[in-house]
C-alpha positions in Angstrom: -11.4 4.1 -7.9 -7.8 4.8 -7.6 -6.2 5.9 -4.4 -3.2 7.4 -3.0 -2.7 6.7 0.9 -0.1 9.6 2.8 0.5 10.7 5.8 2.2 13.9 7.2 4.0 12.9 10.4 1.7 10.4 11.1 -1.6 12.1 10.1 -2.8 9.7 7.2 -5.5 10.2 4.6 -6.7 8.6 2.0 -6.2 10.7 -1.4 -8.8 10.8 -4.1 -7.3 12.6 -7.1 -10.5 13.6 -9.1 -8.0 15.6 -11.8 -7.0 12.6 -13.0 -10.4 9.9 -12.8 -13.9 11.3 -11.7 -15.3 9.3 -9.1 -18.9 7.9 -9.8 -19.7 7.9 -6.4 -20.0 11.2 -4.6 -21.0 10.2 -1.0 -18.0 11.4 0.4 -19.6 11.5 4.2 -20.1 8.1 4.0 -16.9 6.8 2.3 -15.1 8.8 4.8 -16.2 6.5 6.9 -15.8 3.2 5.2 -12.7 3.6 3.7 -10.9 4.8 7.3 -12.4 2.3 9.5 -9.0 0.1 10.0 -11.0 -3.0 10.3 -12.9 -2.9 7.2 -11.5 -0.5 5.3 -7.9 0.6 4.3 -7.5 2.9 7.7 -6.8 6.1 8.0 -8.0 10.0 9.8 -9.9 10.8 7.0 -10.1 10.7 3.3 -8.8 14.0 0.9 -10.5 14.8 -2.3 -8.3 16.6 -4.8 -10.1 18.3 -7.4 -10.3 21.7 -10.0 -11.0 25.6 -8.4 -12.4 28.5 -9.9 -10.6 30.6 -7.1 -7.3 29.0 -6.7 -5.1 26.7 -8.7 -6.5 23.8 -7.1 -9.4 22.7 -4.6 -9.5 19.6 -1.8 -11.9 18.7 0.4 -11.0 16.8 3.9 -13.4 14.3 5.8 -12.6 13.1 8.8 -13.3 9.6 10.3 -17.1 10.6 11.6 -17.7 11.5 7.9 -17.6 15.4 8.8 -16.1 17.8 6.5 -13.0 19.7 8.0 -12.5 23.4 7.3 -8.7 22.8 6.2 -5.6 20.0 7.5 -2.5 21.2 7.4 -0.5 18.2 7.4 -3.2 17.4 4.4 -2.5 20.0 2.5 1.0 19.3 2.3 0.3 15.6 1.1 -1.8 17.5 -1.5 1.0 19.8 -2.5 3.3 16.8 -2.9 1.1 14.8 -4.8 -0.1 17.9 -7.4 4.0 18.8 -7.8 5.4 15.1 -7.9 2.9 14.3 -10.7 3.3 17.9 -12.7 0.0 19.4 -12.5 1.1 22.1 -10.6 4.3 23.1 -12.5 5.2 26.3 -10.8 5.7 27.1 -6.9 4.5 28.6 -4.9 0.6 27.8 -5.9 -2.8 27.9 -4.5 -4.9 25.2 -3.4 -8.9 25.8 -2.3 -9.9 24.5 1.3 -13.4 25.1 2.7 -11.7 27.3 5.0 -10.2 29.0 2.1 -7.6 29.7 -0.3 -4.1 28.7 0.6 -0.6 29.4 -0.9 2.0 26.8 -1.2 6.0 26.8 -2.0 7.6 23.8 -2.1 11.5 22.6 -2.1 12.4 19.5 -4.4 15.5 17.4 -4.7 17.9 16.6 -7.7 15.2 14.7 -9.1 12.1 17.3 -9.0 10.9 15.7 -6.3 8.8 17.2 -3.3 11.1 17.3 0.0 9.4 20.0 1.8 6.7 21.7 2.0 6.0 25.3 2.9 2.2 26.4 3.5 0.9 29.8 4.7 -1.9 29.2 7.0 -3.3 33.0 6.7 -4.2 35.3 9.4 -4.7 33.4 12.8 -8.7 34.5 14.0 -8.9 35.1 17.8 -12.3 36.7 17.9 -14.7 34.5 19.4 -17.6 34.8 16.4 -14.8 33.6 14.2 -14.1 30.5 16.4 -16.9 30.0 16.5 -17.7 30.4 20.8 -20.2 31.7 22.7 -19.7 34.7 24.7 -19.4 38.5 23.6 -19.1 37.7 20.0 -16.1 40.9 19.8 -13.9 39.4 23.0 -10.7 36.8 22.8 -10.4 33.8 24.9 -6.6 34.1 26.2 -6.0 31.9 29.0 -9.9 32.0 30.0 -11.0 29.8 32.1 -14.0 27.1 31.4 -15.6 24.3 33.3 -16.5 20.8 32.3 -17.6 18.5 34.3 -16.7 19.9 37.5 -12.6 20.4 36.4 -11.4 24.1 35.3 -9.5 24.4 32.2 -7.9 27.6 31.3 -8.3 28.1 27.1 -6.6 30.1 24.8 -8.8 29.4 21.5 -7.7 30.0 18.0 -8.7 29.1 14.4 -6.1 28.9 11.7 -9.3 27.6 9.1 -10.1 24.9 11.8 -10.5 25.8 15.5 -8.9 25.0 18.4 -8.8 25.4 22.4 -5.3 25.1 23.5 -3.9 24.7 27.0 -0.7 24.4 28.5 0.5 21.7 30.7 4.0 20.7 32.5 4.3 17.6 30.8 1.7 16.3 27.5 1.9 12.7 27.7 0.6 12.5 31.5 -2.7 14.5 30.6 -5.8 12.1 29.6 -6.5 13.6 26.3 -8.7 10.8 25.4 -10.9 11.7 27.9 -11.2 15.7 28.1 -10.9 15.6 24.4 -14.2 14.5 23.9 -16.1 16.6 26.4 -14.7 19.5 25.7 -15.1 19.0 21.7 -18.7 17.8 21.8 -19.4 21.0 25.0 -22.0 23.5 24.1 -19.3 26.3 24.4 -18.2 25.2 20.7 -21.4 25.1 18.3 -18.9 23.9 15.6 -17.3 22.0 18.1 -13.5 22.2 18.3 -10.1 20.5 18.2 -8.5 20.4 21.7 -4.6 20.9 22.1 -2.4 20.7 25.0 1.3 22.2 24.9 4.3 22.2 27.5 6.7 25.1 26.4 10.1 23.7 26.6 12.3 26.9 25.4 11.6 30.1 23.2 11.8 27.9 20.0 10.6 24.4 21.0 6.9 23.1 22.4 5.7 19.9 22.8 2.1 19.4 21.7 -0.4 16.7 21.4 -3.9 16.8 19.8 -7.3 15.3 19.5 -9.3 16.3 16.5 -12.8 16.8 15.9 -14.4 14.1 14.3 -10.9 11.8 14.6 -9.7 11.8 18.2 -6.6 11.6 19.2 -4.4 11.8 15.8 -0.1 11.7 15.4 -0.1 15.3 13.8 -2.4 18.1 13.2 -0.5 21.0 11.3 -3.0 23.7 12.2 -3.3 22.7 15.9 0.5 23.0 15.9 -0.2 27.1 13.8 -2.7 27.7 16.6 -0.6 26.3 20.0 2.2 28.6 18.1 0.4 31.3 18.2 -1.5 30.6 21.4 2.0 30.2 23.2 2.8 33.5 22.0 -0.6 35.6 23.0 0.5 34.0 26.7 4.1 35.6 26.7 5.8 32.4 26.4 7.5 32.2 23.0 9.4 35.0 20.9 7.3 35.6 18.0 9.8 36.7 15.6 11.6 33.6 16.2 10.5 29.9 14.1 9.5 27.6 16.6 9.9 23.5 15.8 6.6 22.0 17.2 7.6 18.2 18.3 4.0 16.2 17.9 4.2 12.7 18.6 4.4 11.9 14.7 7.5 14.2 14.1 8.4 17.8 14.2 7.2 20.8 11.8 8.4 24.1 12.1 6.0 27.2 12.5 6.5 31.4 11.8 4.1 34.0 12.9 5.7 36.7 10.8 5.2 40.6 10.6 2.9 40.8 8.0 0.6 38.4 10.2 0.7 35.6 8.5 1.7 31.9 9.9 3.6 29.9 7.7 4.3 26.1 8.4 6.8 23.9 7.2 7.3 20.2 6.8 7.1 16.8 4.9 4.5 14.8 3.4 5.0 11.1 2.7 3.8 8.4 0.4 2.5 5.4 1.8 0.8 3.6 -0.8 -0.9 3.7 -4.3 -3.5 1.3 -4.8 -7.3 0.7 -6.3 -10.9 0.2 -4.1 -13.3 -1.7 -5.8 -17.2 -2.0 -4.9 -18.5 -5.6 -2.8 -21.6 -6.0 -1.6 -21.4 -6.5 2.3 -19.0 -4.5 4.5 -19.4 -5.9 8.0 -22.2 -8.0 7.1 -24.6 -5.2 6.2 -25.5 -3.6 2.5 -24.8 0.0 2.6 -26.2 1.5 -0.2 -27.7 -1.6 -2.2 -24.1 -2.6 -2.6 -21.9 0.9 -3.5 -19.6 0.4 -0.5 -15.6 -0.3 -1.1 -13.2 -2.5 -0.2 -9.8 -2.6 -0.6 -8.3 -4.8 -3.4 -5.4 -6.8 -3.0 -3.3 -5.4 -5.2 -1.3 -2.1 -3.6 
């Protein structure tokens, strides 16, 4: 099984390109989970699978550490977009790739040497109605700056889904709040059926924000391109950035920059990065224990 490892600002996944070799195993939940544990594994948030559409140009599918599927990754679909243009199955820009939170349009920007560089995705329509988080309360209401409690502390929530959904709130400073422990509760609290990514921003001028993310199913990860789409966008519902402005979004693993425009639309923009190319084969123990009468994967040594 050959794989591709890449990361956008830090987000990493492990990149299965089905186009080019069919996999013969198909338990993506549970090789999710193998092949990210750092230990055991190769290490990384998740694993991508890349394979043909009847809708779109292209289709991938994301799952995250836990083995859950994600809805969309933005920083994943630019790895995607990268790999589908650097090795010429998508020939013309922009093009359309197939999420389970659906169809997305790509453009991207290559160097002398046909390259990828950049790449330019449009995230669609933000959804602020709370049946389309999903949330419970009057399905037909928002959640802007609404406040919740858990577990005692009141948190005030502006929640968005740009294909994934997030609860975003806004903070003086992002690296002094304990995201590795509201994350969790507020991700796993009955207020989320779906559960939910949680985001905290600091607003540091009409074009810049801060912003730092744990992710359902991951924790706390380097990048999440829709999380950064939805603080955009929740930053703007709260008065505190000009929407017609492009606003760089600084995340711990670099910076991406984000447009709401008039149409609607939010369009992202940023770079995707190769980390490694290499091959899993099947062993019979990970970790001491058979998993699947021996279809489990380790990494070779050759990378």
């Amino acid at each position: 099984m050959l794989f591709t490892k890449m990361h956008g600002l830090g987000n990493s996944y492990v990149i299965f390109n089905q186009l080019e070799t069919e996999m013969d195993y198909q338990d993506y939940n549970q090789l999710a989970q193998i092949v990210s544990d750092v230990n055991f594994g190769i290490g990384s948030d998740g694993i991508i699978i890349i394979g043909s559409s009847d809708i779109a140009d292209f289709q991938m599918r994301i799952f995250n550490v836990d083995g859950s599927e994600a809805r969309n990754c933005g920083n994943g679909l630019r790895c995607v977009a990268k790999i589908l243009f650097d090795q010429k199955y998508a020939t013309t820009s922009p093009f359309t790739i197939e999420t389970l939170g659906g169809v997305v349009s790509l453009e991207v920007d290559v160097d002398h040497e046909k390259y990828v560089q950049y790449v330019t995705v449009d995230m669609g329509e933000p959804k602020l109605l709370k049946n389309r988080i999903p949330m419970q309360g009057n399905p037909f209401s928002v959640a802007i700056n609404e406040p919740h409690s858990f577990g005692g502390d009141v948190y005030y929530m502006t929640c968005v889904s740009i294909g994934n959904p997030h609860a975003i709130m806004f903070v003086d400073d992002v690296n002094e709040v304990p995201l590795d422990k509201i994350g969790p509760v507020i991700e796993h609290s009955d207020l989320f059926p779906e559960r939910i990514n949680v985001g905290i921003v600091h607003v540091k001028n009409s074009q810049e924000i801060d912003y730092r993310v744990w992710e359902r199913g991951s924790g706390i990860t380097m990048a999440c391109g829709t999380g950064a789409c939805a603080a955009v966008v929740a930053a703007t519902l709260n008065d505190m950035l000009d929407r017609h402005l492009p606003i760089t979004v600084h995340l711990p693993g670099g910076d991406l920059t984000v447009s709401w425009d008039e149409h609607g639309h939010i369009w992202k923009r940023g770079k995707a990065t190769y980390i490694c190319h290499g091959e899993l084969r099947r062993d019979t123990y990970i970790n001491g224990s058979v998993i699947d009468e021996g279809n489990d994967f380790r990494q070779k040594g050759r990378i």
